[in-house]
C-alpha positions, -999 to +999 in steps of 0.1 A: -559+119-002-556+081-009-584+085-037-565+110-053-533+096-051-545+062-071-566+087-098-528+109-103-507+075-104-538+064-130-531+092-154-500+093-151-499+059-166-520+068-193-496+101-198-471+077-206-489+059-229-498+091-248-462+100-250-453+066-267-482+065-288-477+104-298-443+100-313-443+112-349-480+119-349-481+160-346-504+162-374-531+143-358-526+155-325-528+189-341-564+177-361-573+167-324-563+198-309-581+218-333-612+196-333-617+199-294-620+242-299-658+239-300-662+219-275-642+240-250-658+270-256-690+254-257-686+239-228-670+271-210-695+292-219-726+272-213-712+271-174-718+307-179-750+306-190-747+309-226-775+299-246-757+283-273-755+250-287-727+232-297-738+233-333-744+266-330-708+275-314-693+255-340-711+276-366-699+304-353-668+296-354-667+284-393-687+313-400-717+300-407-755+317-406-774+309-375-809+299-381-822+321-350-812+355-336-781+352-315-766+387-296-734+402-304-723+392-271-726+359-278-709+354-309-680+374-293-680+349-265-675+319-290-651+340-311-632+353-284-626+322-263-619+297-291-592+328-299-582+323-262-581+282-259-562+281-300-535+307-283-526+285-250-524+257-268-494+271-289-478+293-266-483+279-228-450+259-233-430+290-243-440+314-214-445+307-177-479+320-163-477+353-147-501+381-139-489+400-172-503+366-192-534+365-170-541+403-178-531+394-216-557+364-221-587+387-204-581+412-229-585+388-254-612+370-238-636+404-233-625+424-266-654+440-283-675+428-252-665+449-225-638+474-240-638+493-209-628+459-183-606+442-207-571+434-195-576+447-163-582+436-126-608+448-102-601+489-096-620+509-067-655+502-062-657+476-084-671+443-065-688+414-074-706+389-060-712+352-071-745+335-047-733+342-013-700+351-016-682+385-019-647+388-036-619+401-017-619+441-023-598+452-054-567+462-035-556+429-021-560+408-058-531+413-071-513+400-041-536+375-033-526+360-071-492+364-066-493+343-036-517+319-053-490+314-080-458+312-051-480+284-037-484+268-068-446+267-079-439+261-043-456+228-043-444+208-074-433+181-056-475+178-047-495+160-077-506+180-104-547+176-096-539+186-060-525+215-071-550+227-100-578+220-078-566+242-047-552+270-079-590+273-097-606+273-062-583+304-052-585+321-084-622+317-083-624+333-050-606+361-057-625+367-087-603+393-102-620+406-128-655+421-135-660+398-162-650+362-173-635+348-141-649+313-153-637+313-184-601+328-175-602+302-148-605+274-165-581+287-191-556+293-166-563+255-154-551+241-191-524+268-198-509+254-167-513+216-176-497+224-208-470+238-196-463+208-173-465+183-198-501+174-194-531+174-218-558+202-214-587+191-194-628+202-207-650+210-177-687+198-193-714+216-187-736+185-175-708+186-145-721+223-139-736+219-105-713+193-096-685+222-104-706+249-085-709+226-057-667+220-055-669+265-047-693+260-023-677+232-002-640+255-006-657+285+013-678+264+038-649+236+048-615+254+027-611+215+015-608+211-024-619+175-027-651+181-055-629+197-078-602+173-073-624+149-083-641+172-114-602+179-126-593+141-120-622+125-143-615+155-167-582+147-173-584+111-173-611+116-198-591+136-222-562+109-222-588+082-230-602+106-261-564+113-269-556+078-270-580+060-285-571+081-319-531+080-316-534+040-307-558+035-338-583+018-321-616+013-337-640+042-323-677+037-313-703+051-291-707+025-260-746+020-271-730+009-299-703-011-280-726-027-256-750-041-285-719-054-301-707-071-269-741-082-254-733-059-218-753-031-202-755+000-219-761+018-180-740-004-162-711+008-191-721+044-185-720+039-149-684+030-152-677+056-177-691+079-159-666+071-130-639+067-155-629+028-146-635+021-183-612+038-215-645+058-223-647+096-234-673+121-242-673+135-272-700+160-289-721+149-256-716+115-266-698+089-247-674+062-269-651+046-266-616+029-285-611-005-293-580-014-300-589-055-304-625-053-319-631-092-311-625-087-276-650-076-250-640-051-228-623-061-188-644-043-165 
């Protein structure tokens, strides 16, 4: 509780840095908005076991000829969720999250995929089954998602990575839908940071079995403190990205940055890794904003 306490008071001392350093900047925080599509549905999707790249998702999504055979399925994917993460982004603020929204953003998600599953929860006799577990039977989800989102409202007072953790964890074990409970899940997660004033958060795919582990430790022990700690480094993460652009520091990879400085590139990654340095990972590359070029970084 302690642990997450200091990581919420963290970001939300960097939140209010982004809201100073945002002010009449809407078309770059737009550019970066825009910019980060790719990498949120690579990322997403690759969780899923997608075999695309990110170059390859961000062809896709401009259009662009593969240079290999990729299934219709899997351009839909990239297609459908970059549809999906461009829409919350614009409309979260304007519409509280209900079960009408979460039924609208799977038909979205699954169109031209699964026709015959899209925008729908779980009916009779459909079940599914992720490792060990079995999702609650089809006639208790909707409830079980009303009371997921009563719980949520109920506890604003609680911190916001509390709350998202315990949320996804839920949603995730009721796993209402036949398809795309990951994705929708983790685009539930953002649609609701939005909404709250927050940034959206991007769950990497090299934190995949770190994020699989955060399920498995919900059903064994019902605690929620991997994910809190997965949502917590995401979110600080996407303020340090956020920031280092709207404060116009000087942006470099930290190989880059340690060379220039004379420190340890894996003692830097260490710490970035952790998040006790301003670092963010970008294209699966991990930089970092200077905002006095001359001076070396306070550990």
């Amino acid at each position: 509780m302690a642990k997450t306490l200091h990581v919420y008071n963290s970001i939300n001392r960097l939140r209010e840095r982004y809201y100073i350093a945002s002010v009449g900047k809407q078309a770059l925080l737009q550019l970066l908005s825009e910019a980060e599509v790719a990498e949120q549905v690579y990322n997403s999707n690759a969780i899923e076991n997608s075999t695309l790249t990110l170059d390859e998702t961000e062809k896709i999504l401009l259009q662009i000829n593969l240079d290999r055979y990729i299934t219709d399925r899997e351009i839909f994917e990239a297609k459908n969720l970059a549809r999906v993460v461009s829409y919350i982004n614009t409309k979260a603020k304007e519409q509280e999250l209900t079960l009408e929204i979460i039924l609208s953003l799977h038909k979205m998600l699954i169109a031209n995929i699964r026709d015959d599953i899209a925008g729908r929860f779980r009916k009779d006799g459909e079940w599914v089954r992720v490792a060990n577990h079995i999702a609650p039977p089809p006639k208790q989800i909707e409830e079980r998602l009303d009371k997921m989102l009563a719980a949520y409202n109920a506890d604003s007072r609680k911190n916001i990575i509390e709350r998202m953790a315990l949320l996804h964890l839920v949603f995730e074990y009721i796993h209402p839908f036949v398809d795309g409970n990951g994705r929708i899940g983790r685009v539930v997660n953002n649609y609701l940071l939005i909404r709250e004033g927050f940034v959206p958060v991007n769950i990497k795919f090299i934190d995949r079995k770190m994020y699989y582990e955060a399920f498995n430790e919900f059903e064994a022990k019902d605690t929620v403190k991997i994910m809190e700690e997965i949502l917590g480094k995401a979110l600080t993460n996407s303020y340090h990205k956020r920031l280092a652009y709207l404060e116009g520091a000087q942006i470099m990879t930290l190989a880059e940055y340690a060379k220039k400085y004379k420190l340890s590139h894996s003692n830097l990654l260490n710490k970035a890794n952790r998040q006790t340095i301003e670092a963010f990972l970008e294209k699966g590359v991990w930089k970092i904003g200077v905002i006095q070029p001359d001076a070396a970084l306070t550990p």
